[in-house]
N, C-alpha and C positions, 0 to 999 in steps of 0.2 A: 490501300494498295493502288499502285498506278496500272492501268490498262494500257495491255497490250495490242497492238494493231499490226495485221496484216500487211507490209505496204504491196501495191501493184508491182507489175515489173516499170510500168513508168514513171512510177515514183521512184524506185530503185533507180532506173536510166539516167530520169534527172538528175538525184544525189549524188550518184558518181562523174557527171559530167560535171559538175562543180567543184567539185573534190578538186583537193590540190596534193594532198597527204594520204596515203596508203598502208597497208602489208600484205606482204605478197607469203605466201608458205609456199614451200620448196621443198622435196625429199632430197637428203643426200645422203651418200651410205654411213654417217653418223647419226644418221636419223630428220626428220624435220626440223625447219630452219623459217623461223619467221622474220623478213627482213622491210623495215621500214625506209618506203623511198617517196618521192616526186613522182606523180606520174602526169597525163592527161589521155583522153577519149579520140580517136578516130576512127568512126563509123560505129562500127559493133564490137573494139577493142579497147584494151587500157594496153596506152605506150609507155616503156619506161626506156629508159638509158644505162648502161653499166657497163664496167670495164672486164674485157676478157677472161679472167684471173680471176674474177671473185667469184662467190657461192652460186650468186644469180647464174652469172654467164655461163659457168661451167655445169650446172646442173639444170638450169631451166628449160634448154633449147629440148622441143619436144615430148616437154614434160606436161602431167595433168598437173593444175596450178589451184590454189585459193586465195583471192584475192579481197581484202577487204576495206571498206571506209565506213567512220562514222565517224558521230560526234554524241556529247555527254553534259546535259547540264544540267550539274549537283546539283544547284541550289535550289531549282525548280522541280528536280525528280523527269525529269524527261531528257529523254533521247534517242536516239535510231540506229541502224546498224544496217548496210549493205554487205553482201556476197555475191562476189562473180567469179563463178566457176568454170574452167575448160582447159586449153592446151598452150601450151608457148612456143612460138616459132621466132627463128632468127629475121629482120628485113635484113637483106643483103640485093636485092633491088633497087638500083641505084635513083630509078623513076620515084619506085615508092619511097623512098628515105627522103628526095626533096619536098615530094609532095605534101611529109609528115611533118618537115621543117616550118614549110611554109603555114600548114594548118593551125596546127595541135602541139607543136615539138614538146616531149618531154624537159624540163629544166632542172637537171641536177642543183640540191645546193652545197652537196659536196663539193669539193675542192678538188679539182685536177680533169684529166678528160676522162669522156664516158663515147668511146666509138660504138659500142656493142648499142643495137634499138631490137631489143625484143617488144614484140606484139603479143599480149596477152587477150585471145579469139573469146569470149564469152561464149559456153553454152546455155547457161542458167543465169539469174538474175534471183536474187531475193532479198525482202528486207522485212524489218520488224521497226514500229513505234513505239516510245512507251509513252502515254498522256494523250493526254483529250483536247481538242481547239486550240493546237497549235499549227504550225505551218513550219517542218523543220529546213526547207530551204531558206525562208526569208530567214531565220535565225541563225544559220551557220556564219558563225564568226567572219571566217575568211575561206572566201570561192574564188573560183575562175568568173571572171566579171561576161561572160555570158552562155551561161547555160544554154543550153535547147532545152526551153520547156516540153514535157509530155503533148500529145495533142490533148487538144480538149478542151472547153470553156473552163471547166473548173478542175484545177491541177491536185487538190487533194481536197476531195469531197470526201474522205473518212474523218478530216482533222474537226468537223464539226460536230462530227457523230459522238 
């Protein structure tokens, strides 16, 4: 059986700040809707992009959200799982929208435009590892080519344990 691990929340921080692929859950009055998009990180948020009309736009503004990222690998029997949970708000701040452009902009790979930038506010953070002595940022296939690592001399002192 593979072991399970605790991750920090700055382990979690990290892994999401790499993250380039998401799903975000969404209630709608059909019931929940888990929608796979593009996102990225500014400050203590996941930005995403979407078009006024869709499920996102129409049902997230002000909504409690569940957000998640991992990665999975078979062959080795290891992998992780991030959850960031809290509320959705519209940017509609013109300040803030360049400033998110210029940072962090989300990057649809959809096709067509995405004016709507909802901020998805983190209240929580949490993750899980499965396997021993590994390092699942350096392994993540394909990141954002610069993370902010956690503080700290040693970024995962469980992966030895």
């Amino acid at each position: 059986m593979t072991e399970l691990f605790e991750l920090t929340t700055s382990e979690c921080e990290s892994l999401l700040r790499a993250g380039i692929v998401g799903r975000v859950a969404v209630s709608t009055p059909d019931g929940p809707l888990i929608i796979p998009l593009n996102y990225s990180v500014s400050d203590d948020a996941i930005m995403v992009r979407t078009t006024p009309d869709s499920m996102l736009g129409t049902h997230a503004q002000d909504a409690v959200f569940a957000f998640e990222v991992d990665h999975f690998d078979y062959p080795n029997g290891r992998g992780w799982s991030v959850l960031a949970r809290g509320r959705c708000e519209l940017i509609n701040d013109w300040d803030e929208l360049e400033r998110t452009e210029e940072v962090s902009a989300p990057r649809p790979w959809a096709d067509g435009p995405r004016p709507v930038v909802l901020r998805l506010a983190w209240d929580e953070l949490s993750g899980r590892r499965l396997g021993r002595g590994w390092d699942p940022l350096k392994q993540m296939p394909v990141r954002r080519m610069s993370p902010i690592p956690p503080p700290g001399p040693d970024r995962w002192p469980s992966a030895m344990a």
